[in-house]
Structure formats: structure tokens, C-alpha cells
C-alpha positions in Angstrom: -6.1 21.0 3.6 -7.2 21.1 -0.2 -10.2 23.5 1.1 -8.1 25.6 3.4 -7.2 28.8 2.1 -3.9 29.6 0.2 -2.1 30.7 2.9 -3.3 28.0 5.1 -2.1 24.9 2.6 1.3 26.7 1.7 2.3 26.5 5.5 1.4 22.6 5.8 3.0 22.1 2.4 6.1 23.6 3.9 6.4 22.2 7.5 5.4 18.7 5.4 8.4 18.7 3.4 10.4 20.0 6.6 9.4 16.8 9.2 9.6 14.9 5.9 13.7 15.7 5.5 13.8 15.1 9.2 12.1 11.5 9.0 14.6 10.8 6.1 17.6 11.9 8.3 16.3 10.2 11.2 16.1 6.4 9.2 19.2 7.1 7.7 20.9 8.2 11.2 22.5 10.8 9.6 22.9 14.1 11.5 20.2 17.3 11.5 21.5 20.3 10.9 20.8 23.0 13.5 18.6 24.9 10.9 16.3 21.8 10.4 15.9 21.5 14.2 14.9 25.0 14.2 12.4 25.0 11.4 11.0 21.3 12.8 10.3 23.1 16.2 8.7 26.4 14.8 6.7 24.2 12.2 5.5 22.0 15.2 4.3 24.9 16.7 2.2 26.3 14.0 1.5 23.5 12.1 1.9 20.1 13.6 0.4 20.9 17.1 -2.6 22.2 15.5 -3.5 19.1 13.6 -2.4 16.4 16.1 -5.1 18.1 18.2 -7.4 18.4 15.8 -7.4 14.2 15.8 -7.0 14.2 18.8 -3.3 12.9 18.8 -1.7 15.9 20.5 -0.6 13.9 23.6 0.0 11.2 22.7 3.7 9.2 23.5 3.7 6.9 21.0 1.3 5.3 18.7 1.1 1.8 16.7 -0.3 -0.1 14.2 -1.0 -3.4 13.3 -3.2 -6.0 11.8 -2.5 -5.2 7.4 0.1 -4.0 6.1 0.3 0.1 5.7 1.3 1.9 3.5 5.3 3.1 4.1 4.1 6.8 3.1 1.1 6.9 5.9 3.9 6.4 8.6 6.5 8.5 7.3 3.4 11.3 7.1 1.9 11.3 10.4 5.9 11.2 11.9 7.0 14.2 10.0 4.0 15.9 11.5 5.2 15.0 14.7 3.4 11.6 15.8 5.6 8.7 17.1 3.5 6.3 14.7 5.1 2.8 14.6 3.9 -0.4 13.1 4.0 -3.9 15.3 3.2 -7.5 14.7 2.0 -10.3 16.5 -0.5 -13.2 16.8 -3.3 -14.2 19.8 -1.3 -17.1 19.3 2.1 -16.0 19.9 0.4 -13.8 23.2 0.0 -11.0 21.1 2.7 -8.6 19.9 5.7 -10.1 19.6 7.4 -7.5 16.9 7.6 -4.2 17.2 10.4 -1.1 15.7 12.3 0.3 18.5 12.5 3.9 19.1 15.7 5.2 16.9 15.5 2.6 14.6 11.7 3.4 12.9 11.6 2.2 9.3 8.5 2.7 7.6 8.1 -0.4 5.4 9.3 -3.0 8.7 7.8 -4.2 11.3 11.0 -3.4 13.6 12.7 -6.4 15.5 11.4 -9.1 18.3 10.8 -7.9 21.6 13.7 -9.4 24.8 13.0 -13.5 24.6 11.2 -13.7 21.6 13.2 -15.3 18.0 11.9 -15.3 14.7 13.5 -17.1 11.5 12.4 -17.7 7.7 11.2 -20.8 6.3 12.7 -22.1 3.0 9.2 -20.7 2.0 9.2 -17.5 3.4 7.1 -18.2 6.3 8.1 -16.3 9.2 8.1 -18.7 12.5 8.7 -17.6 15.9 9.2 -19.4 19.3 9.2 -17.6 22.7 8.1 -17.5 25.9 5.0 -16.1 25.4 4.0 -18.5 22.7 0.6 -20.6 23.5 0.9 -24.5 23.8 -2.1 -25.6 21.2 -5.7 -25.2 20.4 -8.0 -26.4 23.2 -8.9 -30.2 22.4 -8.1 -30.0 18.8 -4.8 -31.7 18.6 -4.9 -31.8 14.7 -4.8 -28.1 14.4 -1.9 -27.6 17.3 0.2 -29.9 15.2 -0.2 -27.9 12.1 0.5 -25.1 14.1 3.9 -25.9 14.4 7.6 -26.5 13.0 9.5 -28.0 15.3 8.5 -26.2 17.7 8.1 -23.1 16.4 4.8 -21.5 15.3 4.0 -20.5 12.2 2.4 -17.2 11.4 1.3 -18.1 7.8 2.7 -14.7 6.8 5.5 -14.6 4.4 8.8 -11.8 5.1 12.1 -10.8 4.7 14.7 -9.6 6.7 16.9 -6.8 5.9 20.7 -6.1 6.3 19.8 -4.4 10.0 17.3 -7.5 11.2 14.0 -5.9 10.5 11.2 -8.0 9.3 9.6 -7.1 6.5 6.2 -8.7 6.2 5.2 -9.2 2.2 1.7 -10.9 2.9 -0.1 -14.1 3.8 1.7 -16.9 2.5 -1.1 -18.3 0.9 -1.8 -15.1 -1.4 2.0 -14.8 -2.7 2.1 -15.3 -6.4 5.6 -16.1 -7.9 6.6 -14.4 -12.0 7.5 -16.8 -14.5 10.9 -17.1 -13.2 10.0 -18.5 -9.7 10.4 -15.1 -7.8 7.5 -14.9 -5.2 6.0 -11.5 -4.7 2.5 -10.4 -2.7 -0.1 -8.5 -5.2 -1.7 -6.5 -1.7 2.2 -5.9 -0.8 1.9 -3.3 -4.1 -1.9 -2.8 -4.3 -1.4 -0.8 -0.8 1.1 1.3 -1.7 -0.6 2.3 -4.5 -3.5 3.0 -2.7 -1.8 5.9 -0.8 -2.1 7.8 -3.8 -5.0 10.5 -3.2 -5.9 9.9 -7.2 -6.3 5.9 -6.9 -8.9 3.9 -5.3 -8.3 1.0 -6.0 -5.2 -1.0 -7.7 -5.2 -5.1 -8.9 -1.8 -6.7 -10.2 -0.9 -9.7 -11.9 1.7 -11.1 -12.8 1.5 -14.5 -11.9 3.6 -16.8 -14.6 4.0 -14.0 -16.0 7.7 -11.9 -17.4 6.5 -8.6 -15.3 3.8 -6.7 -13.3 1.2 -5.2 -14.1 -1.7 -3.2 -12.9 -5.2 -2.3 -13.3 -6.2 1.1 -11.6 -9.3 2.6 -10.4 -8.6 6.6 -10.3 -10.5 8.2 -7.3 -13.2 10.3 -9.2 -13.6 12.8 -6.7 -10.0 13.7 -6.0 -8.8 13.3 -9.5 -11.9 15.5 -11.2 -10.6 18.2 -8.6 -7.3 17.8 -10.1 -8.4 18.0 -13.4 -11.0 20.8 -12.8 -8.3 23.1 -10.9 -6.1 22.5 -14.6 -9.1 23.2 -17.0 -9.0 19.6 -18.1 -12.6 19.3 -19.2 -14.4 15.7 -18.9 -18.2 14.5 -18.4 -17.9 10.8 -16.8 -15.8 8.8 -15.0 -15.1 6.5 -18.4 -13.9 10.3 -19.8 -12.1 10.8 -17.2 -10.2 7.9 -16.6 -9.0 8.0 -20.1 -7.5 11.9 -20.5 -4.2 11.4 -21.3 -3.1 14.3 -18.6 -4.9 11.6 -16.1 -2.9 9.1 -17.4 0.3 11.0 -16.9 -0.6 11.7 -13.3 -1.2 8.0 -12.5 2.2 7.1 -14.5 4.0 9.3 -12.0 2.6 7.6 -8.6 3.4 4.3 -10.0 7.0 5.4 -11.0 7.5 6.6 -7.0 5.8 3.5 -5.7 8.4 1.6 -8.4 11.5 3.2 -6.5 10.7 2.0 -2.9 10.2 -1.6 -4.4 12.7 -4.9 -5.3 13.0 -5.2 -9.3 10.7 -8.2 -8.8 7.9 -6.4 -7.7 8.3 -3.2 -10.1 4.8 -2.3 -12.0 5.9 -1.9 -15.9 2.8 -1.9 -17.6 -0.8 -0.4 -16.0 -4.2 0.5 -17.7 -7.0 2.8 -16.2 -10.1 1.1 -15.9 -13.1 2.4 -17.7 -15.5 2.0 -15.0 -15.4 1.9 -10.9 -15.2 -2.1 -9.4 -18.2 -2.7 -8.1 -19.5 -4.9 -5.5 -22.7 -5.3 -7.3 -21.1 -6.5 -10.3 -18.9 -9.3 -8.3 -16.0 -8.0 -8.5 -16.0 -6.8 -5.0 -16.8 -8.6 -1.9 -18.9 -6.3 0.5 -16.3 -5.5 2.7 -14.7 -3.5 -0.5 -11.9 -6.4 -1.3 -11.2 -7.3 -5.0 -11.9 -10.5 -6.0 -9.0 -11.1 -7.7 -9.8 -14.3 -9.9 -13.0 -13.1 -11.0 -11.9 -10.1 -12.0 -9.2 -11.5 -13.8 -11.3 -13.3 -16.2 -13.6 -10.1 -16.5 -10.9 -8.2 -18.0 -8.7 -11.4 -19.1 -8.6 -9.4 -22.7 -7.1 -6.1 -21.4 -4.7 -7.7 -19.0 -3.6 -10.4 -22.1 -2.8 -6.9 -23.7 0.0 -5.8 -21.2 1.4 -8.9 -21.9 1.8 -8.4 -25.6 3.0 -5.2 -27.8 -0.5 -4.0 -28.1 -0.7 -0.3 -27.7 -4.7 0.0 -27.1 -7.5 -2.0 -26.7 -11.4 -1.2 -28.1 -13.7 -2.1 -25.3 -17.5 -2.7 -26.6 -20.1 -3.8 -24.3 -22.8 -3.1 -21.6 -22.0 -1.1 -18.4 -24.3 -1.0 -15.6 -24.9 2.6 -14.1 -25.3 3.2 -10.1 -29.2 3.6 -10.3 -29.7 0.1 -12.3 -29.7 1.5 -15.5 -27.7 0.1 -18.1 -25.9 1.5 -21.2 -23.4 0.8 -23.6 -19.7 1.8 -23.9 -17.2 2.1 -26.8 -14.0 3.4 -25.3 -10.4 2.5 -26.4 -8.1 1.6 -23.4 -4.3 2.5 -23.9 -1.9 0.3 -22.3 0.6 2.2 -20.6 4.4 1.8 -20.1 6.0 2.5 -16.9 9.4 2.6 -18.3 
């Protein structure tokens, strides 16, 4: 839609923000007025059909998914244009899906509720166990791992959730990759990072945190989308280390964080963040090559800058080598501003 033409991208703008009020109504179960209704069906028309067909979505019923978390703002999109996009959980183990939000009660950021037969609970660790009919019995001749497999009977997922006040389950992250703050409260780094993510201007978000008073975060800003952004406001820049650090850019990225911040518990709120000088790069270590962040390793790359968000620092000089994308290598000498989210 950003290359469409001006008439074009005002239309999807507008029905946008139409199936977006919808949406909100709709998970609220508050009534639509009869002027929404009528603007929902005439944007559907000229807008939403359009596009659903163009993805070849047009038909479709329904449509779920599953396997990582996504972000709250990808489902709430694609259903204010019109698609009956729901997320659903469930294990081979467990004989597949065993979770799923029921029609009417679609909250973005759940999973939805157990299908007929099927329980769930929390354990004192946040695990979420579930027992059911449709359950397997254990691993084929491994009677070690079909032990560990189990609670008293009921399996455990290895995923860590909460419910909320209507019974939906609200999965955080693997159990094994939640990180608690210095007070004890637990909280999943990828829980955030994805949210983040949605954002068109960042590709790529790290938090820590863990022992630690508050968040914070490291961004990557997408270079494409953002130099757009920038170009279209006569921001002028050469690289992605200028860039990154243009205060304007800065301003943008505080913004994103500040709407991801409202969705989220205090416990996971982002309070400090710093732009990154230079792309994470799988050649450098810091990403595997499926594009996931090792988190440790990078933490001791930039142990310095993230110390800084943890003290009153207000900018950090960064000295050193920086490899380009064609092998060469040069050298940088950048200040990095530590910014406050509130």
C-alpha cells in the first residue's frame, strides 16, 4: 500500500481504522452502531474483498494460527480487514490442538479456551499442564522420557501462561526461556521482542532485564522502511549507523515502544531502549542462521551499552571495528544515546 497511489492508500487507511473500531467493539462486546455496520460493509466491499483475494483469503471461513506466539496487532489487522484469523494451541502430544478462541470471544493476545473434555491448569511455575482425552500415553520404549512428561497425570507443555479474568490462556513463552527482574517477577524476552517486531520501522528487538530493576531493549530499525520514512520527511542520512542515530528516528521508535508498553503488565514495560549502530548479523555470531538472536552472546558484545541503561548515563562513545556486508572492514566512532521511555 505504501506504493499505491494517494487515493488508493487513503481508502485502506480509512476502512483500516473502520474494521479496526469494529474489532475493538467486538472484544469488548459492546454494541455497533448502525453507522459502523454500514461503513464495515461498504469498506468490505471496496477494500477488504479486494485484498483478501489478492492473498488468496477471500473465501475463506475461518483461519488459525499456531506454533510462536504472534503478534496481538497481526490478528487484530487481518480481522478488521475482514479475515476470521484466530490463534490455537496444542502439542503432537496432547493429539494436536487442544486450545483454541471460540467464535464471539476472539482476543488477540490469548489463545482462547480448551476445546469439550480437554482441562488445563498452572503450575506453581507457570507451566501450563493439560489432561484429556486425547492426550498420548508415553513415548514409545522410552519410559524415562514418559515419566518426565508428566505431573500427576497431567502433561506438561513446557510453556509458561496465564489465565485471564474470562479463562483465556495467555501463553508468555517456553518455560525454560522466562527470565525473572530483580524482584522475582518472571517475564518472556520473545513475549516483548514479538510485539515489537510488528512495528514496520524495527527488525529486530533484544531485552534484558534479568536481575535487573526494569526492561530494556536493544533495537535494530528496519533500514529500508525507516530510510523511506525519513526520505518522505527530508531527513537526510548516508548509512545505517547515520540513520539509526537521527534523533527524529529515535522519536519514531520511542513512540512504538510506548504503544507496545500499553498492551503490556507493568512487569514487562520497556523503560529504557538504545538503537543499535549496526544490523545483527549472522556472520558476526550474533545470529543463528535461521535469523534468531543469540541472546547471551550478544549480551556480552554490547555488555557496555546495556550496563548504560542500567545506570544514569545519558550516551555512550562507541570506538571500534565494524565489518561491512562485502568483507570489508572499517572503523566507527558514533555516540549512542540511551533513551527513556518515560
Amino acid at each position: 500500500m505504501a506504493d499505491a497511489g494517494w487515493i488508493k492508500r487513503h481508502l485502506f487507511s480509512a476502512a483500516v481504522r473502520v474494521g479496526r473500531s469494529v474489532v475493538s467493539r467486538q472484544i469488548r462486546r459492546a454494541p455497533i452502531p448502525l453507522y459502523l455496520k454500514a461503513l464495515h460493509r461498504l469498506a468490505a466491499l471496496i477494500v477488504y474483498r479486494p485484498l483478501l483475494d489478492r492473498i488468496g483469503c477471500a473465501n475463506f471461513r475461518s483461519a488459525y494460527t499456531g506454533g510462536h506466539p504472534i503478534s496481538p496487532d497481526v490478528i487484530t489487522f487481518f480481522r478488521a480487514i475482514g479475515l476470521n484469523l484466530k490463534q490455537c494451541y496444542g502439542l503432537t502430544e496432547a493429539g494436536g490442538i487442544f486450545q483454541i478462541q471460540p467464535d464471539g470471544e476472539v482476543k488477540p493476545e490469548t489463545v482462547g479456551k480448551p476445546l469439550p473434555g480437554v482441562q488445563i491448569r498452572l503450575a506453581e511455575d507457570q507451566e501450563v499442564l493439560v489432561y484429556g482425552p486425547s492426550v498420548f500415553q508415553g513415548y514409545d520404549q522410552d519410559y524415562q522420557a514418559t515419566e518426565e512428561a508428566f505431573i500427576d497425570g497431567w502433561l506438561r507443555t513446557g510453556d509458561a501462561g496465564y489465565l485471564d479474568r474470562d479463562g483465556h490462556l495467555l501463553i508468555i513463552g517456553r518455560k525454560e526461556e522466562i527470565i525473572r527482574n530483580k524482584s522475582g517477577e518472571a517475564f518472556s524476552p520473545d513475549f516483548i521482542e514479538t510485539r515489537l517486531k510488528f512495528s514496520p520501522f524495527i527488525k529486530e528487538a533484544v531485552i534484558f532485564g534479568e536481575g535487573r530493576p526494569y526492561l530494556t531493549a536493544m533495537i535494530n530499525i528496519d533500514f529500508g522502511n525507516t530510510g523511506n520514512w525519513a526520505e518522505e520527511r527530508m531527513i537526510p542520512y548516508t548509512t545505517y549507523l547515520d540513520l539509526s542515530q537521527q534523533r527524529k528516528v529515535e522519536e519514531l521508535i520511542l513512540s512504538d515502544i510506548r504503544k507496545v508498553n500499553e498492551a503490556l503488565p507493568e512487569v514487562m514495560k520497556v523503560r529504557k531502549f538504545i538503537l543499535l549502530y549496526k544490523l545483527l548479523d549472522a556472520d558476526d555470531d550474533e545470529l543463528t542462521r535461521t535469523g534468531k538472536v543469540r541472546r547471551h552472546f550478544v549480551y556480552g558484545l554490547y555488555l557496555r551499552l546495556i550496563e548504560a541503561m542500567y545506570n544514569k548515563e545519558e550516551e555512550v562513545r562507541v570506538k571500534g571495528k565494524i565489518r561491512y556486508r562485502d568483507g570489508q572492514t572499517g572503523e566507527i566512532d558514533t555516540v549512542v544515546r540511551i533513551n527513556q521511555v518515560f
